[in-house]
C-alpha positions as CSV (number, residue, x, y, z in Angstrom):
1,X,-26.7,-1.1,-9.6
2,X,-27.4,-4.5,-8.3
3,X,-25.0,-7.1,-8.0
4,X,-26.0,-10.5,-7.6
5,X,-23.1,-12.1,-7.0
6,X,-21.9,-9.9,-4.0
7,X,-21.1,-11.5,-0.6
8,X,-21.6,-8.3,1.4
9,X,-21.8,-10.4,4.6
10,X,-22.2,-13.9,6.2
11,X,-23.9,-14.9,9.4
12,X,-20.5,-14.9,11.3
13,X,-19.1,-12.1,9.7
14,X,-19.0,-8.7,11.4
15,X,-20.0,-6.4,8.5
16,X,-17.6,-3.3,8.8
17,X,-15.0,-6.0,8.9
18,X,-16.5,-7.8,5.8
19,X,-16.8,-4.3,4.0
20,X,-12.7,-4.0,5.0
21,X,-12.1,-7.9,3.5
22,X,-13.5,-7.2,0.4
23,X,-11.8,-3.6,-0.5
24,X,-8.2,-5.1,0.5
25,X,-9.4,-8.3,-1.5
26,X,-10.2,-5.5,-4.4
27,X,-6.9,-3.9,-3.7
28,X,-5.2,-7.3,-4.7
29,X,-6.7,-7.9,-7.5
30,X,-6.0,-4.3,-8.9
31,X,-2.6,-4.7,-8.2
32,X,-2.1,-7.3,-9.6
33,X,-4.1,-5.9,-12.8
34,X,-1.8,-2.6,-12.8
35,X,1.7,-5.0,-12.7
36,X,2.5,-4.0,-8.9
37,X,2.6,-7.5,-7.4
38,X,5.7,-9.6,-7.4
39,X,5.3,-13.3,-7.6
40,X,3.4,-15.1,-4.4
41,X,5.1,-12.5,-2.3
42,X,4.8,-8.4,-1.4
43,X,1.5,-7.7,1.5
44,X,-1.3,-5.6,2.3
45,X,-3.4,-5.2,5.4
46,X,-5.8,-3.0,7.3
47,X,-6.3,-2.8,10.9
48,X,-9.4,-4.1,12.7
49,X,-9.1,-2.8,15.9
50,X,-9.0,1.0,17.4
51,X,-5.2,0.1,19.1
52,X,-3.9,-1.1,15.3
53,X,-2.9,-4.5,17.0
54,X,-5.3,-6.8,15.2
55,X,-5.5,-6.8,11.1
56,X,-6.4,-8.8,8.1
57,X,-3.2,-10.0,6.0
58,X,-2.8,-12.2,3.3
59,X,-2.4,-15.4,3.3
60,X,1.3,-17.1,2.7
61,X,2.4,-17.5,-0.7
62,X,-1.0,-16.8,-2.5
63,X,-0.9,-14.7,-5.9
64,X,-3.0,-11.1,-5.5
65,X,-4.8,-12.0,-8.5
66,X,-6.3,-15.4,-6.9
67,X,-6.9,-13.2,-3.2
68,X,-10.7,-13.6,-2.2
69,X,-12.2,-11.6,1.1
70,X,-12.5,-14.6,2.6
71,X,-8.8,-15.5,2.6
72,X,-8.0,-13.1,4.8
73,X,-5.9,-13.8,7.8
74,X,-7.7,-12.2,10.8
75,X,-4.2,-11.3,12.8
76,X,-2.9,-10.2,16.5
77,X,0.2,-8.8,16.1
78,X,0.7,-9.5,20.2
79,X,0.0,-13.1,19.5
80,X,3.4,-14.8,19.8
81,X,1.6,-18.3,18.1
82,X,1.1,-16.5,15.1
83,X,3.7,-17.3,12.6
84,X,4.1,-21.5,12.9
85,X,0.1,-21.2,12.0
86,X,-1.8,-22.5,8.8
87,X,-0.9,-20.0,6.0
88,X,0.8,-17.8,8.4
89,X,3.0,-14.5,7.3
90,X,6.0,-14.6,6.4
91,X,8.5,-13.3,8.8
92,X,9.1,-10.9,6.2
93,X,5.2,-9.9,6.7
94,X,5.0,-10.2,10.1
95,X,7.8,-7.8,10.6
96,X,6.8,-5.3,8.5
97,X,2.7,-4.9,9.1
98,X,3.2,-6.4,12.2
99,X,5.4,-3.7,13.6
100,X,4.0,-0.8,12.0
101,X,0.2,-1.3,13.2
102,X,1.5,-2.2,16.6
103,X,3.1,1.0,16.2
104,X,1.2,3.3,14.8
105,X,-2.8,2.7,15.7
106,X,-3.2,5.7,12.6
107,X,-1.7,3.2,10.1
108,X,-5.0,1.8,9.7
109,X,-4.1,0.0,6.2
110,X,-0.4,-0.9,5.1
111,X,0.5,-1.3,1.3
112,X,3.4,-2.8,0.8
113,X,4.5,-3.8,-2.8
114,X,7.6,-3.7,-5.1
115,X,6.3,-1.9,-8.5
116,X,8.5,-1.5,-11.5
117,X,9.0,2.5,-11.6
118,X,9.0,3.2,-7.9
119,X,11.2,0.2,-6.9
120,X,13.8,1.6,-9.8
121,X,13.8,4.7,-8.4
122,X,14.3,3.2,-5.0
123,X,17.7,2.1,-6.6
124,X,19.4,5.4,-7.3
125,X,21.9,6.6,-5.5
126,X,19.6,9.8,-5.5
127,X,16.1,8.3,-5.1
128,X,14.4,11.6,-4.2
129,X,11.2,11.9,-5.9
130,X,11.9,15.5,-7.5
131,X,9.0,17.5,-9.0
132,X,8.5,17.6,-12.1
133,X,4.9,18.1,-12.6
134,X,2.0,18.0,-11.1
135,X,1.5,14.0,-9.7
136,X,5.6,14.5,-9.0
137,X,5.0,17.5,-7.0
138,X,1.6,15.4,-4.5
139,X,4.7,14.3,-2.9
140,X,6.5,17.2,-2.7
141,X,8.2,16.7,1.1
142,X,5.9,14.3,1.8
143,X,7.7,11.2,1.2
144,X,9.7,9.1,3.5
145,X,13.2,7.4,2.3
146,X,15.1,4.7,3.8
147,X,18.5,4.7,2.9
148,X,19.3,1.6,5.3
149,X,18.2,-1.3,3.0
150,X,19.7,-4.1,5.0
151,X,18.4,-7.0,3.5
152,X,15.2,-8.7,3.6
153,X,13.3,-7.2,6.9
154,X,12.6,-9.7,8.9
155,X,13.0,-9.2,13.0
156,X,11.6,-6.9,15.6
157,X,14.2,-4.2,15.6
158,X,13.8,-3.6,11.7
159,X,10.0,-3.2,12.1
160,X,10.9,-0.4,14.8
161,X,13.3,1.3,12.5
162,X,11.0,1.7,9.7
163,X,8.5,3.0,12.1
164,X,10.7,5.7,12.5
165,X,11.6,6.4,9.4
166,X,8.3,6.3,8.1
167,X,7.7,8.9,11.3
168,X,4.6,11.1,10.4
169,X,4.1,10.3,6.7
170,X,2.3,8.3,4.6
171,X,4.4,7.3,1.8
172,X,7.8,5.6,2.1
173,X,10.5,4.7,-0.7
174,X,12.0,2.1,0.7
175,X,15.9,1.9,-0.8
176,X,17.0,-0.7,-2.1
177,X,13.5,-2.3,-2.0
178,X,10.1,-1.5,-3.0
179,X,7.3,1.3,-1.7
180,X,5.1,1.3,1.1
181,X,1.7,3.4,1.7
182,X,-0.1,4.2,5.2
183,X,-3.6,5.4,5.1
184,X,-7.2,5.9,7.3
185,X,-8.4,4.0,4.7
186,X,-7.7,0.8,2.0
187,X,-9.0,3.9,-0.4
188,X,-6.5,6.2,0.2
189,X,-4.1,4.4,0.6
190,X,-4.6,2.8,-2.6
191,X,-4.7,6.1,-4.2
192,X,-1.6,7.2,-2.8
193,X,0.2,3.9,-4.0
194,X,-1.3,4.6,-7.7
195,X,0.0,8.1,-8.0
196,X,3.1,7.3,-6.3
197,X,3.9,4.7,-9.0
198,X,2.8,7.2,-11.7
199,X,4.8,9.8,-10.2
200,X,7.9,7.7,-10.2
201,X,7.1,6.5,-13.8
202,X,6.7,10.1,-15.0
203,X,10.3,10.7,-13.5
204,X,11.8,7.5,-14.3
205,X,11.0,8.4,-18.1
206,X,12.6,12.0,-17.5
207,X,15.5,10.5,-16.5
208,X,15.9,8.0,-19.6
209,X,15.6,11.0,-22.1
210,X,18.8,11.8,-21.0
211,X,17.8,15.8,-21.1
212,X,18.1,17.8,-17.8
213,X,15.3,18.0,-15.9
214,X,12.9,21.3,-15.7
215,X,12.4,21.2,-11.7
216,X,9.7,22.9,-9.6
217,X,11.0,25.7,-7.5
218,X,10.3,24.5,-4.0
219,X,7.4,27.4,-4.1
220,X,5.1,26.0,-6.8
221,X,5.8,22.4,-5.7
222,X,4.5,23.2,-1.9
223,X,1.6,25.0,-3.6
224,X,0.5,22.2,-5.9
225,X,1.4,19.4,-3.2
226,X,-1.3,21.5,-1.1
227,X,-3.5,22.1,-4.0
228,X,-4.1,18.2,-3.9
229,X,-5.5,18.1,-0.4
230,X,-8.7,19.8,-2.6
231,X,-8.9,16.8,-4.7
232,X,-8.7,13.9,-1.4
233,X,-12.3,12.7,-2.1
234,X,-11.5,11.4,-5.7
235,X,-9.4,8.8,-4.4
236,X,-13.0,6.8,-2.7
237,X,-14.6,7.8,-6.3
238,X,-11.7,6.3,-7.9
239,X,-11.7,3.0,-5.5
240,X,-15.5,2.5,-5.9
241,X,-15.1,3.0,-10.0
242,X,-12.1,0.2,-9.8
243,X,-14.6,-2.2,-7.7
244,X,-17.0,-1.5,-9.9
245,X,-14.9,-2.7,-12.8
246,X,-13.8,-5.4,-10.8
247,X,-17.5,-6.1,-10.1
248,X,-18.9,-6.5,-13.6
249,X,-15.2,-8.6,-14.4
250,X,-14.9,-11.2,-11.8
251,X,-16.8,-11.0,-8.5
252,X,-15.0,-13.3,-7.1
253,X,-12.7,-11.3,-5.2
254,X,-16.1,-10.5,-2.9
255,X,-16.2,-14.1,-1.6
C-alpha cells in the first residue's frame, strides 16, 4: 500500500536509524492511544549502536501523542554533557535508559511506562503476576520484580541495581512504580508491554471479584509460557498492523 505522506528517510538520515525513529515514534503514539502514558513524563528508547551506549530518547517533557521521528534525541550515554543540553532527559531518564543500555548491549529498546493495571499490581504487597490463563501464564517465571522502590530513580547506583534485578529477563514490575520491557526489537518489546498490561488487567479484575483465584499448576503454566515462544512472530505482524492504523490516522508520527 502506498503512503504518500511517509518520511522513510532524509538526505542526512542513516536509514536503519530512520526506520528505528519512526517505530519508537509509532510506539508513542500507541501508547498513548492504549492509556499507558502518564502526563509529559514515562520514556522509551532503542539503542543505535552494537555496544548499547548510544540511543534515541525522547525529548524532555513532550506528550507521547505529539512524539514525531524526528524529535528524537540521538544520545551517548558516556557523554557526561548530556543532561544540561536542549531538551535533555530527565535525570530520571538518564538513569534509567541510560544505565541499562550501558549495561546491557542486548537491551536493544527500553520501554518504560506506568500503565493503570500493571502499575496497580506493582502496588500489592504480593505483586507476583500469578497465572491465571493463558496471557497470565506468557509470564510465567519470566518476570522480574523489584521490591526496593526507593523513590524516584535518579543516580548511577539505582540504574546499576535495576540492572541487576532485571538480570536476564525482559520484563520487570517495578514495585511501587510502573513496568519496564527489554527487547531485540521496538516490536517486541512493544508486544511484551501490551500483553503484560493485559495480563495484569486480567488479574487485577480477578482479584476485584473477590472470589478465590483458579491458579495454574506450575506444570501447565511452564507449558503454555513455552507454548508462546511458537507465536513470537505475531508480535512484528501486530506492530506493522498498529503502524498501519497509525498510517491511514495521522502520519505525522513518521516525520
Amino acid at each position: 500500500m502506498s503512503h504518500p505522506a511517509r518520511q522513510e528517510s532524509g538526505p542526512e538520515l542513516d536509514p536503519i536509524v530512520w526506520q528505528l525513529q519512526v517505530d519508537l515514534a509509532a510506539a508513542f503514539r500507541l501508547a498513548a492511544q492504549m492509556n499507558w502514558h502518564e502526563s509529559v513524563g514515562n520514556h522509551f528508547s532503542v539503542a543505535v549502536s552494537a555496544d548499547g551506549t548510544k540511543f534515541l530518547l525522547n525529548p524532555r517533557w513532550r506528550h507521547f501523542a505529539l512524539i514525531r521521528a524526528s524529535d528524537l534525541l540521538l544520545l551517548d550515554s558516556n557523554d557526561p554533557d548530556t543532561t544540561p543540553g536542549p531538551d535533555a532527559p530527565d535525570p530520571s531518564a538518564w538513569c534509567i535508559h541510560g544505565g541499562l543500555h550501558a549495561a546491557l548491549p542486548t537491551a536493544r529498546c527500553v520501554l518504560h511506562v506506568h500503565p493503570p493495571y500493571a502499575t496497580a499490581l506493582a502496588a500489592l504487597a504480593d505483586p507476583e503476576l500469578k497465572p491465571i490463563d493463558q496471557s497470565t501464564a506468557r509470564f510465567f517465571r519470566r518476570v522480574a520484580i523489584d521490591r526496593d522502590y526507593g523513590g524516584i530513580a535518579d543516580d548511577r547506583a539505582e540504574a546499576a541495581r535495576l540492572v541487576r534485578v532485571l538480570g536476564s529477563q525482559r520484563r520487570m514490575l517495578m514495585g511501587n512504580h510502573g513496568v519496564l520491557t527489554v527487547g531485540n526489537t521496538v516490536a517486541e518489546a512493544f508486544e511484551d508491554l501490551y500483553f503484560l498490561e493485559r495480563a495484569a488487567q486480567t488479574l487485577m479484575l480477578a482479584y476485584a471479584s473477590g472470589r478465590p483465584l483458579h491458579v495454574l499448576t506450575d506444570a501447565l503454566a511452564e507449558r503454555t509460557a513455552q507454548d508462546w515462544d511458537e507465536y513470537s512472530a505475531a508480535a512484528f505482524a501486530h506492530f506493522a498492523d498498529l503502524k498501519e492504523m497509525l498510517f491511514r490516522n495521522d502520519p505525522s508520527f513518521a516525520t
